[in-house]
C-alpha positions as CSV (number, residue, x, y, z in Angstrom):
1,X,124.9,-105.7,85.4
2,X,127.5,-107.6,87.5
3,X,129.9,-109.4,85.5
4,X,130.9,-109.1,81.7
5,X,133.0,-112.3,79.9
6,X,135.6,-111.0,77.4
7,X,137.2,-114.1,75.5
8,X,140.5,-112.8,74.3
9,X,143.2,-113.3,71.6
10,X,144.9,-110.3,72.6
11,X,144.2,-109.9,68.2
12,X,143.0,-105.7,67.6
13,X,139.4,-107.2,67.4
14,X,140.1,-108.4,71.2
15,X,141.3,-105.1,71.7
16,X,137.8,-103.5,70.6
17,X,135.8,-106.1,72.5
18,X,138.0,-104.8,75.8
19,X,137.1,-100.9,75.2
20,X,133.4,-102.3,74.5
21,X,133.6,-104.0,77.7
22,X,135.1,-100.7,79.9
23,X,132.8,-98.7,78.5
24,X,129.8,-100.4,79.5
25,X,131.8,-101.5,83.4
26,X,132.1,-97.6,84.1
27,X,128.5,-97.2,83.1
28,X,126.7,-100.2,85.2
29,X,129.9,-100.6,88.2
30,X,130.5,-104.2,86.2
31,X,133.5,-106.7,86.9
32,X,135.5,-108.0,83.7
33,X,136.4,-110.8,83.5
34,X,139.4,-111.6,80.4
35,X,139.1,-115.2,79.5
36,X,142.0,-116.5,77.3
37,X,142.4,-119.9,75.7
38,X,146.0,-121.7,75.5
39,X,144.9,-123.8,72.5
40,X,146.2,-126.8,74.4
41,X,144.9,-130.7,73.1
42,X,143.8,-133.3,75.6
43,X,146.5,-135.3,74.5
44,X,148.8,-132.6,75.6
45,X,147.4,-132.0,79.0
46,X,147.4,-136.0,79.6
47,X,150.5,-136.5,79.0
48,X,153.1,-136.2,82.2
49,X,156.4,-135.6,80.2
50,X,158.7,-133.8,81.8
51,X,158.7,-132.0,78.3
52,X,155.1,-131.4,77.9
53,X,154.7,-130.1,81.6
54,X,157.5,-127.3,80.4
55,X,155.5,-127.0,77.4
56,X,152.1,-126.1,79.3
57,X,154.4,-123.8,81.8
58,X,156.3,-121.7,79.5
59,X,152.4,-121.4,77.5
60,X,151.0,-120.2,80.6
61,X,153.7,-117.8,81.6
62,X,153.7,-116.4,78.0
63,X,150.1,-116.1,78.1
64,X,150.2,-113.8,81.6
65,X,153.4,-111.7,80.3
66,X,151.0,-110.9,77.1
67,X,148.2,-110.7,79.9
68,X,150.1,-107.8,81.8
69,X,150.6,-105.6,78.8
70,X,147.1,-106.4,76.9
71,X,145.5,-105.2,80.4
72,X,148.0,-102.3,81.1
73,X,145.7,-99.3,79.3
74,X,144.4,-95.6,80.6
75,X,140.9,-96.9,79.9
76,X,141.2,-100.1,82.1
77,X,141.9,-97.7,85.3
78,X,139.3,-97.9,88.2
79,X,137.2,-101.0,87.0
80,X,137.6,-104.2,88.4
81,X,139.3,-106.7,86.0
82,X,140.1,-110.5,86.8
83,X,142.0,-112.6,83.9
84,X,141.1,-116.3,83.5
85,X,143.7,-118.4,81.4
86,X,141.7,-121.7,80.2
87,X,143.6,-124.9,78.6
88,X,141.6,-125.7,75.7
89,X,140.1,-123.4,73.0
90,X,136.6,-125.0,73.3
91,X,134.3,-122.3,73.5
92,X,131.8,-124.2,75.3
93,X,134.0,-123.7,78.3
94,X,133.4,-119.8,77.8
95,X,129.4,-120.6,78.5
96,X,130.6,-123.0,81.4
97,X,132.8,-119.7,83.0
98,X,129.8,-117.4,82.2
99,X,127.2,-120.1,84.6
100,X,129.8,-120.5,87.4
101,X,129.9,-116.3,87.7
102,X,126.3,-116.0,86.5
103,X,127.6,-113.4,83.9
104,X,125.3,-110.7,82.1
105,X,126.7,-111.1,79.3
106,X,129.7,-112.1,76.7
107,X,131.5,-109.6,74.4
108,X,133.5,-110.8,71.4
109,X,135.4,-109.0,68.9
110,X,134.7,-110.3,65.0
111,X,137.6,-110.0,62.4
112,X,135.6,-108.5,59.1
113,X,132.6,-108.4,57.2
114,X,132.8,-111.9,55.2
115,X,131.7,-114.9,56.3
116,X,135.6,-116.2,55.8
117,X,137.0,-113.8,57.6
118,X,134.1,-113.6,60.6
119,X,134.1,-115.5,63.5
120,X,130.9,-117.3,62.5
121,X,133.1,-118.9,60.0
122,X,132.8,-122.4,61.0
123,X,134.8,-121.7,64.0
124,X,134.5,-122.7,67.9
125,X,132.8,-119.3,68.4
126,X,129.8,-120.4,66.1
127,X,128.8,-122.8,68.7
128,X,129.7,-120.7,71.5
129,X,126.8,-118.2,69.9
130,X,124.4,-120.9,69.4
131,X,124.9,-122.6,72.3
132,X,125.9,-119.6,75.1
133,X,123.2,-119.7,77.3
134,X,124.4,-115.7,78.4
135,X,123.3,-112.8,75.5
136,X,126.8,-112.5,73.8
137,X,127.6,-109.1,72.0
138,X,129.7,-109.0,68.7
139,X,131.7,-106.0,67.7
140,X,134.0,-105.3,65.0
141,X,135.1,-101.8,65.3
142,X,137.1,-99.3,67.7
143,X,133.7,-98.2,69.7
144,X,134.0,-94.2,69.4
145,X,131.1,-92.8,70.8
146,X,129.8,-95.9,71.9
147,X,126.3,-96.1,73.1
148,X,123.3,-98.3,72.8
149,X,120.3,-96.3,73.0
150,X,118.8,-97.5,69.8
151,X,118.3,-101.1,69.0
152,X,116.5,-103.5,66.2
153,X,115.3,-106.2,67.3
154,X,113.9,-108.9,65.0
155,X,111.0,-111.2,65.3
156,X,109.1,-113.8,63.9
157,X,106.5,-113.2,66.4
158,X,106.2,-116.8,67.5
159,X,104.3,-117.7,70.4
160,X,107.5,-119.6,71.8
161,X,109.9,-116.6,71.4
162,X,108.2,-114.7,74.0
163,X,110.3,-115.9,77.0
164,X,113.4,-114.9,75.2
165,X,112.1,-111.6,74.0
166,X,111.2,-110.3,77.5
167,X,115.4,-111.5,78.8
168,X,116.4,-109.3,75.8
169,X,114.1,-106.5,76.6
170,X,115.2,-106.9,80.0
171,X,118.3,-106.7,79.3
172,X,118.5,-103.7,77.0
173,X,116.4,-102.1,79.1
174,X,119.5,-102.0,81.9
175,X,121.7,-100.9,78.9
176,X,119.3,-97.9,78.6
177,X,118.1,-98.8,75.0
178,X,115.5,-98.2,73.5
179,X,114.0,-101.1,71.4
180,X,112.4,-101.1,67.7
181,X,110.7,-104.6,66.9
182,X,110.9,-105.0,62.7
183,X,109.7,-107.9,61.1
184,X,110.6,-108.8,57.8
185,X,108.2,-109.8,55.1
186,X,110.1,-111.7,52.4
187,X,109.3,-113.1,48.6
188,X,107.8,-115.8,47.8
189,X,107.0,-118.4,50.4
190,X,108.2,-115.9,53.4
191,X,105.6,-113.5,52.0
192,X,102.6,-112.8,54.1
193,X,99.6,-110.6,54.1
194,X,98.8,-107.4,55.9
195,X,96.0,-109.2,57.4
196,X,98.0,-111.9,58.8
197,X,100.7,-109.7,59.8
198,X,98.2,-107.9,61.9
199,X,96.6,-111.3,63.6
200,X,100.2,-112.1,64.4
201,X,101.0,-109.3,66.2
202,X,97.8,-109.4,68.3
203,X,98.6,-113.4,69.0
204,X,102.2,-111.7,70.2
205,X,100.9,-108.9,72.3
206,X,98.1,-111.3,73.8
207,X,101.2,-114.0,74.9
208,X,103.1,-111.0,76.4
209,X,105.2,-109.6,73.5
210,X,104.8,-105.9,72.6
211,X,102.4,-104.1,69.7
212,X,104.9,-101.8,68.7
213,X,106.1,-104.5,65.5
214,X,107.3,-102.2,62.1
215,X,106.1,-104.6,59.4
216,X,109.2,-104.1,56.3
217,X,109.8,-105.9,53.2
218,X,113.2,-107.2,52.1
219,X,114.5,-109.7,49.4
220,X,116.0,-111.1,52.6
221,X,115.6,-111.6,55.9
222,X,119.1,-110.6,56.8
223,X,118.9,-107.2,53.8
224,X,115.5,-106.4,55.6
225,X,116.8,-106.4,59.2
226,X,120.0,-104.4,58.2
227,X,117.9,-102.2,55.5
228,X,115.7,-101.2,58.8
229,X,118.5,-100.8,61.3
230,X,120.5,-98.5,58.5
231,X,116.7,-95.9,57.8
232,X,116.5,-95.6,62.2
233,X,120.2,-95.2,62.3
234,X,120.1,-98.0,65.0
235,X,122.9,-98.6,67.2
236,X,122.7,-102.4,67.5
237,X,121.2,-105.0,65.5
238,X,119.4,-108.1,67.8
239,X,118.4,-111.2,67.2
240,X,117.5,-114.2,68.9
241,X,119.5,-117.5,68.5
242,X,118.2,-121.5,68.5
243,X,120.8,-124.2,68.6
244,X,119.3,-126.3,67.4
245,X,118.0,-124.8,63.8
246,X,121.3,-122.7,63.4
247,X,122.1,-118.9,64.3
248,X,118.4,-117.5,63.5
249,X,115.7,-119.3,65.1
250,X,113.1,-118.3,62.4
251,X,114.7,-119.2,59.2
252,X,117.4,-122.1,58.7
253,X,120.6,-121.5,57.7
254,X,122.5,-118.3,58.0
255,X,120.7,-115.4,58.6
256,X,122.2,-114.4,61.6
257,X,125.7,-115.3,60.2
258,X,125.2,-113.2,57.3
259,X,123.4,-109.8,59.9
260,X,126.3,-110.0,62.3
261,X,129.7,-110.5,59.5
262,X,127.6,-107.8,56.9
263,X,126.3,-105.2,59.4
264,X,128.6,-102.8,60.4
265,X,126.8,-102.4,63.7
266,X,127.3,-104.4,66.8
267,X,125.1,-107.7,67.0
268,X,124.2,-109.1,70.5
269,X,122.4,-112.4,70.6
270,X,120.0,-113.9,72.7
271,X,119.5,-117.6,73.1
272,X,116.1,-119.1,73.1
């Protein structure tokens, strides 16, 4: 692991996402790198005012003044750390800085547990987790004892999710974890047999997946992933992202929303 994106609002939860991100740079010798967004409009940056060019330079002074003291702690001390001011809050250009420094991955820090109050909330960093094309990890918490040796994954076990299992397993695998692969058997027309559970998992394993699958039940998908990770005492939750059918690639709508603002574990996503 090379280089680690940190998007920052220098908020507390950007705070936690920092530690997250030292934590993990003493470990693996990684560079962060602490993106911040000046919230400016195209409209703003177009126009040549003598006004509006004072505008955008007393933004971007304030934003390195609040640059020097959000980056002036203890833990900081002997890893590399580069800050990158942006003009526009568009988190696609987040994915765009993560491809131009072929990053290992994005860490984010999420406000609370509700889907109002969490970043998934309809906000810019939605579409940075669907679309981010580097695994971004979500925290919400001061990381005490940090580690990440045990992690859920969760799977449909489609055939087409095998690519993007083996990048996550890759992945965790530098981060020293551990993984445990649950699927969740839901009610009614989620519901499926033993027997088809099992030719599923043999269809996975044969395409390259792994036969090591706990089989659980839950009235949801999102109760039965955070059911398992709470009985193993995980230390991350893991899921794998599609843009185009919303957070969760195996069930529309918001399962993923509801596993990473609900769980009180970390959530890293994977895009597939």
């Amino acid at each position: 692991m090379k280089n680690i994106i940190i998007p920052v609002d220098f908020s507390q939860q950007s705070e936690y996402a920092l530690q997250t991100g030292a934590i993990l740079a003493k470990k693996h010798g990684a560079t962060l790198h602490v993106l911040h967004m000046l919230e400016l409009s195209d409209s703003i940056i177009s126009i040549s005012s003598s006004d509006t060019q004072n505008e955008m330079m007393f933004m971007l002074a304030l934003a390195r003044k609040k640059f020097e003291a959000f980056l002036d702690k203890d833990y900081l001390k002997g890893i590399e750390v580069v800050p990158v001011i942006k003009k526009h809050k568009v988190y696609s250009e987040v994915d765009a800085v993560a491809k131009e420094l072929q990053a290992d991955l994005i860490i984010m820090g999420s406000q609370g547990l509700t889907l109002q109050d969490g970043i998934f909330a309809g906000s810019n960093a939605e579409k940075m987790v669907r679309n981010s094309s580097t695994p971004v990890l979500i925290v919400k918490t001061e990381p005490i004892d940090f580690t990440l040796k045990d992690v859920v994954l969760a799977t449909d076990l489609s055939i087409e999710s095998i690519d993007t299992y083996k990048k996550a397993a890759s992945l965790l695998s530098k981060l020293g974890s551990s993984v445990k692969l649950v699927y969740v058997n839901g009610p009614n027309k989620r519901f499926i047999s033993s027997k088809v559970f099992n030719k599923k998992v043999k269809e996975f394993t044969a395409a390259g997946g792994s036969d090591q699958v706990e089989f659980i039940a839950g009235y949801t998908i999102e109760d039965g992933i955070i059911q398992y990770a709470d009985m193993v005492d995980a230390d991350l939750i893991a899921v794998i992202t599609n843009a185009r059918k919303g957070l969760n690639h195996f069930i529309k709508g918001s399962v993923s929303e509801d596993v990473a603002n609900h769980s009180r574990r970390p959530v890293i996503t994977f895009k597939m």
